[in-house]
N, C-alpha and C positions, 0 to 999 in steps of 0.2 A: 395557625394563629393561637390557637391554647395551650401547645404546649411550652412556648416563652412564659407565656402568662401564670401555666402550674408551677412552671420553676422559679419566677420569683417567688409566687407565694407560699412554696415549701419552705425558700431560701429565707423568708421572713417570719416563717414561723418557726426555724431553725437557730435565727437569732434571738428570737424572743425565750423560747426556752434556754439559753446559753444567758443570759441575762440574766432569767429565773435562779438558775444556776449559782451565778455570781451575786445576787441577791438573796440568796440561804448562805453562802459562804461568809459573806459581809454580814450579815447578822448574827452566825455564829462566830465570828471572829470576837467581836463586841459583845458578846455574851460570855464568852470565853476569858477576855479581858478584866470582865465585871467580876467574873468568881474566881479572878488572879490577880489580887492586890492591882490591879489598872496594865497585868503587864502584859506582851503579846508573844505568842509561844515560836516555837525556833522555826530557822527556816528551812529544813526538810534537805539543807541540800545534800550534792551526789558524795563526793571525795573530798571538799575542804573542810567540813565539818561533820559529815557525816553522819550516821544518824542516832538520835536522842528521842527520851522518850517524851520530851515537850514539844516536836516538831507538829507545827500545822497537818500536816498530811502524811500519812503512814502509805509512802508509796511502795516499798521494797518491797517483793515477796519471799515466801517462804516462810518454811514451821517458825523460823528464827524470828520471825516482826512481824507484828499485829495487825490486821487485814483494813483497810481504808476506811470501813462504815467503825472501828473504832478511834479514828482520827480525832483526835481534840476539842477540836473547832465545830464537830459534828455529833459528835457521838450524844449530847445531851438535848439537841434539839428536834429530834425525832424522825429529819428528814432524809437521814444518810441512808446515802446507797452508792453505787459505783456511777451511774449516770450523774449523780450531783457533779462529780469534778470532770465533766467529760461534757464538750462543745457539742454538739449531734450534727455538727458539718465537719468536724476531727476525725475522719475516715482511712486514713493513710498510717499505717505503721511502718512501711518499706522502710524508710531509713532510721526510724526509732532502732526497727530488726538490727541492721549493719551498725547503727555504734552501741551496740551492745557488746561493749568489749573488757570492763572491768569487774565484772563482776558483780556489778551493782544492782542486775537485773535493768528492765527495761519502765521507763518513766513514759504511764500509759493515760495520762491526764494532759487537762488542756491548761491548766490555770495554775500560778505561781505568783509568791509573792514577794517586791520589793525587800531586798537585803544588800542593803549599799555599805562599806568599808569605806571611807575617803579619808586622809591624814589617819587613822590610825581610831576615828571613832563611825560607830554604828550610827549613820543616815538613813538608813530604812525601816523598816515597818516591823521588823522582825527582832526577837533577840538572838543574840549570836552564843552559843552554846557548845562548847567541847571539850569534852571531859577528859581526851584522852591527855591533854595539856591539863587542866584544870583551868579552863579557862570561862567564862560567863559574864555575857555585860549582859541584863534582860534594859529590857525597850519600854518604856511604858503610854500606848495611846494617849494618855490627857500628853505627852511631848510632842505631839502632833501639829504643826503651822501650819493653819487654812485648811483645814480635812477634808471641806467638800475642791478641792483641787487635787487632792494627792492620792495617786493610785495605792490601792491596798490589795487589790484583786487583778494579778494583768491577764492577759492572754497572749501565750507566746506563740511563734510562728512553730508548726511541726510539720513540716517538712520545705525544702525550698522550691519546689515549683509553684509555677504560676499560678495567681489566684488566692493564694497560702502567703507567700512571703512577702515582707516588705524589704526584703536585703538579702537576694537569692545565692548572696558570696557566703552568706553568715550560718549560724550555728540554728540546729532546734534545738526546742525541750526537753531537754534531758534530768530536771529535779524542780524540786518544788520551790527553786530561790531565783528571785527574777533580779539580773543587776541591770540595771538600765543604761542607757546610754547607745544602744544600739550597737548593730556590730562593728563599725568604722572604727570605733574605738573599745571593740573585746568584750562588749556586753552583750546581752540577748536581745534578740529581735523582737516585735511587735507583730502578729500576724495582721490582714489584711481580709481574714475570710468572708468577712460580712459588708461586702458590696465595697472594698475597698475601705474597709478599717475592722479595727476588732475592741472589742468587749471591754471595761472594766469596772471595776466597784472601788467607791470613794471609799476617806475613810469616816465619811460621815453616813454614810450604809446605801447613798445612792448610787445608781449603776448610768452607765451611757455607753452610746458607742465612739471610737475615739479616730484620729487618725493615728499611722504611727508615728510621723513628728510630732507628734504629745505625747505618747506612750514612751517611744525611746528617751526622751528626755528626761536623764538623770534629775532636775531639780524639780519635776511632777510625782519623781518619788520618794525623794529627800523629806523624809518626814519632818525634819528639823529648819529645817530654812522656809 
């Protein structure tokens, strides 16, 4: 009889600290904002942009890129550490391991943030940044429609078994750019880890738990519409 009852309430205080989480990230996002003319820093991702040194999250490793507790979004609000970007129910690297295949090193966090491309302009949270084009739109929060609706902080699925995934066909997390939409249609999944839904933070700095038909839905993270 007690041991159902320990495992919820591990499993509840597992979400709660993931939340915590997502709530020091959303904070320093918006602080990060404030001391960048209103704008919001790149989106970390693997190979399409690759990385910059305004990227939210300083996931890569090596001598070559700066270690995570110097991230952006973190580094001036006192609270960074490696456990900030990491769920405490995200225990599974197995297949993080196997698509580690470019080189990119291995994407060892839980949380990722909206960076949508649609017709050919920046819908998400993030600015789009790459130099090796000369390329740079930055994003700026005050462009944000209805903030406490629009994810800023997702949680994506890492790995796809049961429990974890809400789309067991579909992809993990593999960088720090969330395209929404789900996988049906080639974007990142939502995980499911917390009782059947997972995590996010507005972008008005409050957090909930979501399902993922809200999470995958591109226009929850359409910053502009």
């Amino acid at each position: 009889m007690l041991l159902p009852a320990l495992a919820k309430a591990k499993a509840r205080a597992a979400q709660t600290q993931c939340l915590s989480n997502q709530k020091q990230l959303a904070y320093g996002m918006i602080m990060y904002t404030m001391n960048n003319v209103d704008y919001f820093p790149g989106s970390a991702s693997r190979n399409t942009y690759g990385y910059e040194k305004e990227d939210w999250i300083y996931w890569r490793l090596g001598a070559a890129y700066p270690p995570v507790t110097q991230s952006p979004i973190v580094v001036g609000t006192g609270m960074a550490s490696t456990n900030l970007f990491r769920c405490p129910m995200d225990r599974d690297d197995s297949e993080r391991n196997r698509e580690n295949t470019d080189g990119n090193g291995i994407y060892m966090y839980s949380y990722s943030v909206p960076s949508i491309i649609l017709n050919g302009a920046n819908c998400g949270m993030t600015s789009i940044i790459d130099r090796s084009i000369n390329y740079i739109e930055q994003f700026k929060i005050s462009g944000v429609r209805n903030p406490a609706l629009k994810i800023m902080v997702a949680e994506e699925q890492a790995t796809l078994k049961r429990g974890e995934a809400s789309d067991p066909t579909g992809d993990i997390i593999n960088d720090g750019r969330f395209c929404a939409g789900g996988p049906a249609t080639g974007g990142d999944g939502y995980t499911v880890r917390h009782n059947r839904k997972g995590n996010a933070a507005f972008a008005d700095g409050h957090v909930l738990p979501v399902l993922p038909s809200f999470g995958n839905m591109t226009t929850n993270c359409q910053a502009n519409l």
